[in-house]
C-alpha positions in Angstrom: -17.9 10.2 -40.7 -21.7 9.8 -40.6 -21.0 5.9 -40.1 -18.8 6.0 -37.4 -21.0 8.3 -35.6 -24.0 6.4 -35.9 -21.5 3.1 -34.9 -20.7 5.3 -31.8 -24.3 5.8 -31.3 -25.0 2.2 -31.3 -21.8 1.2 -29.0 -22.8 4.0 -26.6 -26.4 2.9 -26.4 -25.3 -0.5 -26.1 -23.8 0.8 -22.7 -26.9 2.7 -21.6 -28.3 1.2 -18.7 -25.3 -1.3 -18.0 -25.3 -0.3 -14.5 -28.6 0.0 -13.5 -29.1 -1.9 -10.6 -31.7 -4.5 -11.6 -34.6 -4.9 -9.3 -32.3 -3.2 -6.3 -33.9 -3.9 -3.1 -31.8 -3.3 0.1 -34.2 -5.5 1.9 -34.0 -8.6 0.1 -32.8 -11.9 1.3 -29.5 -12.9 1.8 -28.3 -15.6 -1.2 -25.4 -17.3 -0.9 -23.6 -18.3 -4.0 -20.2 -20.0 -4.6 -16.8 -18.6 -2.0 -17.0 -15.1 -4.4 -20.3 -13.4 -5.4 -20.1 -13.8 -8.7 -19.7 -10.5 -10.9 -22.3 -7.7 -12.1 -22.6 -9.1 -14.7 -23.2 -13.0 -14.5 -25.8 -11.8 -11.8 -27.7 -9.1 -14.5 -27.2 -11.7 -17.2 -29.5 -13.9 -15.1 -31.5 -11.5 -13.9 -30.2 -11.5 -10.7 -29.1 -8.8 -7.9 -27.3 -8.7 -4.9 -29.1 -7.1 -2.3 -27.5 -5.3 0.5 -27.6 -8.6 3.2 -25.8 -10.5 0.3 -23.7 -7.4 -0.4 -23.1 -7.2 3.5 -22.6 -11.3 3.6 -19.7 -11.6 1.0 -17.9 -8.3 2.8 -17.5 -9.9 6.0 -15.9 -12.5 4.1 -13.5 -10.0 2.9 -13.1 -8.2 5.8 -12.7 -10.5 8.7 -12.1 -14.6 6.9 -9.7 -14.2 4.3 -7.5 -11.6 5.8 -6.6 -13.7 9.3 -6.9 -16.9 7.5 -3.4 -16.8 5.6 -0.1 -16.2 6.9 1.1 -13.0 5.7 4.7 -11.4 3.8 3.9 -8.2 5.9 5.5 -4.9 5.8 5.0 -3.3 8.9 3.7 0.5 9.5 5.8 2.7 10.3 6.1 6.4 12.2 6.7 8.5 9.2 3.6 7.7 7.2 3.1 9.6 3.7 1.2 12.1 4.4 -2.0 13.2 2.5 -3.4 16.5 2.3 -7.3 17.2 1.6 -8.9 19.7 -0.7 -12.5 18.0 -0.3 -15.2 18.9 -3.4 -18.5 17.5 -3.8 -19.1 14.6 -6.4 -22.7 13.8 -6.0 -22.1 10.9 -8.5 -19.8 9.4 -6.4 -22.5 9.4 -3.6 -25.5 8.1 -5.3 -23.3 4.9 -6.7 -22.4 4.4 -2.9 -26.3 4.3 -1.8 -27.2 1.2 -4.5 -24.4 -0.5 -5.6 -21.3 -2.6 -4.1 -19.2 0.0 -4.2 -18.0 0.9 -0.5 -15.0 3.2 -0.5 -13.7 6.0 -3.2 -11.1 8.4 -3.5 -10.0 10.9 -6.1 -6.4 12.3 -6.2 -5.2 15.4 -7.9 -2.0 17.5 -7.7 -1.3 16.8 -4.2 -4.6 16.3 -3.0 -7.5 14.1 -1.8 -10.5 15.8 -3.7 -12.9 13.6 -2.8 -13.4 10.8 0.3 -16.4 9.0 0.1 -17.4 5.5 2.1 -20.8 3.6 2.1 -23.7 4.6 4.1 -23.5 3.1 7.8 -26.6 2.1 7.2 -25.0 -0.3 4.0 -21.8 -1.2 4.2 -19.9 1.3 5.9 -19.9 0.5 9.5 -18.5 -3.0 8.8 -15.2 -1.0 8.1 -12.6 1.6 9.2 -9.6 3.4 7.3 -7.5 0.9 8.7 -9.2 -2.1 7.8 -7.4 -4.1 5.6 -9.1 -4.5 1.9 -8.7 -7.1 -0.5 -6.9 -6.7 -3.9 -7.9 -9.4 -6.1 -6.0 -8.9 -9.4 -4.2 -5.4 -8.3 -1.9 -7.2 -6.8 -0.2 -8.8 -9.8 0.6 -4.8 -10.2 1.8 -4.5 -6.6 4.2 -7.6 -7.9 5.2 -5.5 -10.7 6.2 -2.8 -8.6 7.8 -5.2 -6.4 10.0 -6.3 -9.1 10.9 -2.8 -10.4 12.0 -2.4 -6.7 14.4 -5.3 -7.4 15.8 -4.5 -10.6 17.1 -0.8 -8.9 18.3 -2.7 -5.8 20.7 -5.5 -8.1 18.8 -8.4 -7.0 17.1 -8.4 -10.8 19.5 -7.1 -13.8 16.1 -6.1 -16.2 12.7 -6.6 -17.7 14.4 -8.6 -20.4 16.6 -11.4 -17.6 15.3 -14.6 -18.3 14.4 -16.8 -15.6 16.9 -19.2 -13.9 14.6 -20.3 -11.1 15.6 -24.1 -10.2 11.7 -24.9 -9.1 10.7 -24.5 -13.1 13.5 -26.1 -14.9 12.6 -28.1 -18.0 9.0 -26.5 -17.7 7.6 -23.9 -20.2 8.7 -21.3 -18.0 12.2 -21.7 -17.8 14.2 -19.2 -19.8 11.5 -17.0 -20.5 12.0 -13.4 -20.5 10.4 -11.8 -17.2 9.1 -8.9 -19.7 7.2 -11.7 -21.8 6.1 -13.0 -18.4 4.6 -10.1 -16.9 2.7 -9.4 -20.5 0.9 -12.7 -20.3 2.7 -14.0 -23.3 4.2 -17.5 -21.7 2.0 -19.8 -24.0 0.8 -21.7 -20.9 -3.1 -21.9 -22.2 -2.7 -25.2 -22.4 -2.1 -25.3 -18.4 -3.3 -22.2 -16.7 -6.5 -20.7 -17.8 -7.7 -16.9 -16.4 -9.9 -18.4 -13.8 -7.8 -21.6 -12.9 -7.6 -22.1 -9.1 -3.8 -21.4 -8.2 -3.9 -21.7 -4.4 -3.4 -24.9 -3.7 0.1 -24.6 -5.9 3.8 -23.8 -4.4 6.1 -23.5 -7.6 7.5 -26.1 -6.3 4.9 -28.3 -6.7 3.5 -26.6 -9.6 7.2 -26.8 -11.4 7.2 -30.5 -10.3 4.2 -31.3 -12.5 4.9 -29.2 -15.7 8.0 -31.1 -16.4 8.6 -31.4 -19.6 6.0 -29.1 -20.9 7.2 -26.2 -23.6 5.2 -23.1 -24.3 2.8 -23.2 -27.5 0.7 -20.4 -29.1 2.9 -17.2 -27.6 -0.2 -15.1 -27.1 -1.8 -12.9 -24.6 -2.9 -15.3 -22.1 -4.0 -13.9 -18.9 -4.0 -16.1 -15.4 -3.1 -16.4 -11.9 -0.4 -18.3 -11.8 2.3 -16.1 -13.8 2.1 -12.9 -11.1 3.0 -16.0 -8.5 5.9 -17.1 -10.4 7.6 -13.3 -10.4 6.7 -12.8 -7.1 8.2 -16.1 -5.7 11.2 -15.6 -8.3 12.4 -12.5 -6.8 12.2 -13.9 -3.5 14.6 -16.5 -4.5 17.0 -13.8 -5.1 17.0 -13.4 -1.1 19.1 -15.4 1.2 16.5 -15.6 3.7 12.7 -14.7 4.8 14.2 -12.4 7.0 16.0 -10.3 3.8 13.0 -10.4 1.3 11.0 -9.4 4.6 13.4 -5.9 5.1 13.2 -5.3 1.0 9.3 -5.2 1.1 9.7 -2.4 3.8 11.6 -0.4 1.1 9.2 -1.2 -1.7 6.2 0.3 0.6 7.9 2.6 2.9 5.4 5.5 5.0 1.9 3.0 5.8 -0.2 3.9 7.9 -1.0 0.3 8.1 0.1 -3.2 7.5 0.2 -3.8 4.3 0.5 -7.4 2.7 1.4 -10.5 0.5 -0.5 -13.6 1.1 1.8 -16.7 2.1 0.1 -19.9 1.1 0.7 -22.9 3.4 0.3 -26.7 2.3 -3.3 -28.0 2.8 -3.6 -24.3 4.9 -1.8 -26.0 8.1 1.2 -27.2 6.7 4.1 -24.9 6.6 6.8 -25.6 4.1 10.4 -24.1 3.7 10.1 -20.8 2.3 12.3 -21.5 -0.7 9.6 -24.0 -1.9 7.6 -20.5 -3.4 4.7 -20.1 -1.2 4.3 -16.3 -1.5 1.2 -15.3 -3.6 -0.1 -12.1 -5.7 -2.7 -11.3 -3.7 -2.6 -8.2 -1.6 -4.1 -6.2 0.9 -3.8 -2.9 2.7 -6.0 0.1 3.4 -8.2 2.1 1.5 -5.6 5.2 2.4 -2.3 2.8 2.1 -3.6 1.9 -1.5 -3.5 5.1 -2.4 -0.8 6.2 -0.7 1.2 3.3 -2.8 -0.2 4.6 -6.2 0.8 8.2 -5.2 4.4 6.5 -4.8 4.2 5.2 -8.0 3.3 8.4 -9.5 5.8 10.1 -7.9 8.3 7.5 -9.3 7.1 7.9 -12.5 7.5 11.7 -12.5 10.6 12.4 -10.8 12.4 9.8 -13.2 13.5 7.9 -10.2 15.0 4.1 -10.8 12.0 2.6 -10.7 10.1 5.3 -12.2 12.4 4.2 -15.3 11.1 0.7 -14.6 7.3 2.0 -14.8 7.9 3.8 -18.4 10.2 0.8 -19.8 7.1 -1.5 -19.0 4.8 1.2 -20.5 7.3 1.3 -23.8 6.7 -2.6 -23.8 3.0 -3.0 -23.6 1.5 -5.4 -26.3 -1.9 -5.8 -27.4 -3.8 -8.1 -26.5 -5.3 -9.2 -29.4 -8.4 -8.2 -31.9 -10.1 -12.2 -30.8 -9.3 -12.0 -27.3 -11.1 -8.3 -26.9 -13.9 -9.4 -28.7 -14.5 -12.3 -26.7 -14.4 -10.2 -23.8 -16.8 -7.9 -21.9 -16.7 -4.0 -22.9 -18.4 -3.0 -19.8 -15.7 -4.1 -17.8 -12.0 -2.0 -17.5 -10.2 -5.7 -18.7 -12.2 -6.4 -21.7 -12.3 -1.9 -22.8 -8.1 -1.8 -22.2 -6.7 -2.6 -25.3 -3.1 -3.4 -24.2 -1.6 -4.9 -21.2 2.0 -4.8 -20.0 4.2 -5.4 -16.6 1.1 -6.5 -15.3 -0.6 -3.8 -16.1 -3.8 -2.9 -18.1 -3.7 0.3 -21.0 -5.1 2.4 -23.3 -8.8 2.4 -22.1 -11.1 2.3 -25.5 -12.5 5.5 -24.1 -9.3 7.8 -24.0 -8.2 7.8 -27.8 -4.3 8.5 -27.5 -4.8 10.7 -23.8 -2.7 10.9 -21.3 -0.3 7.5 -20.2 -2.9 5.7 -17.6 -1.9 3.1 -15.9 -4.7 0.8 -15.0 -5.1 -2.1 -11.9 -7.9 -4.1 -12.3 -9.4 -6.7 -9.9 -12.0 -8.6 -9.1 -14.8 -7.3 -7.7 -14.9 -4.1 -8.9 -11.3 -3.0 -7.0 -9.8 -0.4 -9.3 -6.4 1.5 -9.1 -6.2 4.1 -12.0 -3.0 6.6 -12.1 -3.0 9.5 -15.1 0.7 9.9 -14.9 1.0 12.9 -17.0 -2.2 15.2 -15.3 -1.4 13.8 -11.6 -5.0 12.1 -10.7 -5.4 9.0 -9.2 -8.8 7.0 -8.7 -8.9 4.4 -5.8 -11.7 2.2 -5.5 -12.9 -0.4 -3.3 -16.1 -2.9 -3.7 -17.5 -5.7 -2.7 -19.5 -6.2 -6.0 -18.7 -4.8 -9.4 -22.0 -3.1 -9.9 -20.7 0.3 -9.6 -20.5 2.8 -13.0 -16.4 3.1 -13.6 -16.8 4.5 -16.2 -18.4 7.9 -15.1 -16.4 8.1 -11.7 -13.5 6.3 -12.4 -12.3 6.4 -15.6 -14.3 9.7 -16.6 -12.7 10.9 -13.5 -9.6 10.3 -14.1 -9.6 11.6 -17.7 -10.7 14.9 -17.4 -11.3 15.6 -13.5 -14.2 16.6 -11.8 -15.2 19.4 -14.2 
């Protein structure tokens, strides 16, 4: 007992001081680094910081180039928007991480109600954005695919987790005849070709299918990339006789925005428009802070009232794998993908931090954009950044756990 507490000690103190802002200075210059700032940590590793014109650089980005640059599989709003009542509490925490650290939008969800609404200062980040603006995703949306695809096993188009894919783009590939469950738990073996951080954009499955022929899957293991969220998204869609149909099954998948919410359609060389059927539909997602949550409150709901696809949500739950004692040691503890021990249905669980607790699902993405749903005590943690500097695990996960209390 002794050792493990003075091992907890050490991990804990290991953490101390993680998210600190190094050398914060809201006046510093502006330094541009690759398309994406790179995350917390590269920068702290480095010694680096992003100071609030960098911050404010790489957020217009977000906010007004990569949202009109890409054609869009839209869902529309509509008049009868979810509604969400407000039971507003103070969360001082919450407020300070706004003032220093990329973190520009948060809310907290608990039986019913929006207990806290923050935004960044107007004097950081907050008046480049609205409630409507759209906000980006990142890795979320290979859980918005997932829920997608639960969507279209209750409507017929899918028959289960377990049908294996019959997709005419990826035959004689390493894909074809893979389970979509194995699929959607990163377990394709397709190291050898797609990599976490391997640049999928330029790809249709067509194209993509076109050059893996004749590749088989090696090394089944957990093996988390881009690409796989783009083949289940694109897969379903071939279930559809037209644009027009996949189009009018979105709208039941995300019914009551307030805003438009979206799937990026990738174009040939960004100008080019091919036939649909070629698979140009990709993971990523926006919509509005509000709209995300409204969209994990759906999926709460599902999960509670034991609809269809809240069946879906537990069946992916039941099927989570780990990921594997050398993976998580080769990744980084301070972040909610390298602290989840398990992933499933494109999903991340069982957060080192929650011994056995309550069933948590957990969207990650880059940048610091977090979607955490505690099915069984009904709280839900939306958060949206531009930089991943922000302490999850005190308003976030903490949060989520065991409240505001």
């Amino acid at each position: 007992m002794i050792k493990f507490i003075l091992a907890l000690s050490v991990t804990l103190s290991s953490y101390a001081g993680w998210f600190t802002n190094p050398a914060y200075n809201p006046d510093g210059e502006l330094k541009e680094y690759d398309y994406h700032l790179p995350e917390y940590g590269d920068l702290k590793r480095k010694g680096d910081y992003a100071s609030d014109a960098t911050l404010r650089f790489y957020f217009d980005r977000q906010l007004h180039n990569d949202p009109v640059r890409y054609q869009h599989y839209d869902v529309q709003p509509t008049k009868d928007v979810i509604p969400l009542e407000k039971d507003l509490q103070n969360f001082d925490d919450v407020v300070e991480e706004l003032k220093y650290t990329g973190l520009v939008s948060y809310l907290f969800y608990e039986d019913g109600k929006i207990k806290v609404d923050e935004k960044s200062p107007d004097d950081r980040l907050g008046n480049m954005f609205n409630d409507n603006a759209p906000l980006i995703a990142n890795s979320m949306g290979k859980s918005m695919v997932s829920y997608v695809l639960g969507h279209a096993i209750c409507a017929g188009y899918i028959s289960s987790i377990e049908e294996r894919l019959d997709y005419s783009h990826l035959k004689d590939t390493l894909y074809d005849n893979q389970r979509l469950v194995d699929l959607m738990n990163m377990r394709a073996g397709d190291q050898k070709h797609h990599r976490k951080w391997k640049n999928v954009w330029k790809y249709s499955i067509f194209d993509r299918g076109y050059e893996l022929k004749g590749t088989e899957p090696v090394n089944i293991e957990f093996n988390y990339n881009g690409f796989i969220p783009h083949v289940v998204i694109n897969y379903i869609m071939s279930k559809f006789e037209s644009e027009e149909e996949y189009k009018e099954f979105l709208k039941t998948v995300f019914p009551g925005m307030k805003n438009e919410v979206w799937f990026v359609k990738g174009v040939k060389d960004w100008r080019e428009e091919d036939d649909w059927k070629d698979g140009w539909s990709k993971a990523s997602f926006y919509a509005s802070r509000y709209d995300y949550l409204r969209i994990a409150k759906s999926m709460l709901g599902d999960w509670n009232n034991d609809t269809c696809v809240g069946t879906y949500l537990k069946t992916i739950y039941e099927n989570r794998e780990h990921k594997g004692y050398e993976e998580l040691k080769r990744l980084n503890k301070n972040f909610p993908f390298g602290s989840t021990r398990e992933y499933g249905g494109f999903f991340h669980f069982d957060y080192d931090g929650y011994w056995g607790s309550s069933n948590v699902f957990i969207m990650d993405g880059y940048g610091g954009q977090m979607i955490w749903i505690n099915m069984d005590d009904n709280r839900i943690v939306v958060a949206n950044a531009v930089h991943s500097s922000y302490d999850w695990k005190k308003i976030v996960a903490g949060v989520v756990k065991d409240g505001l209390d």
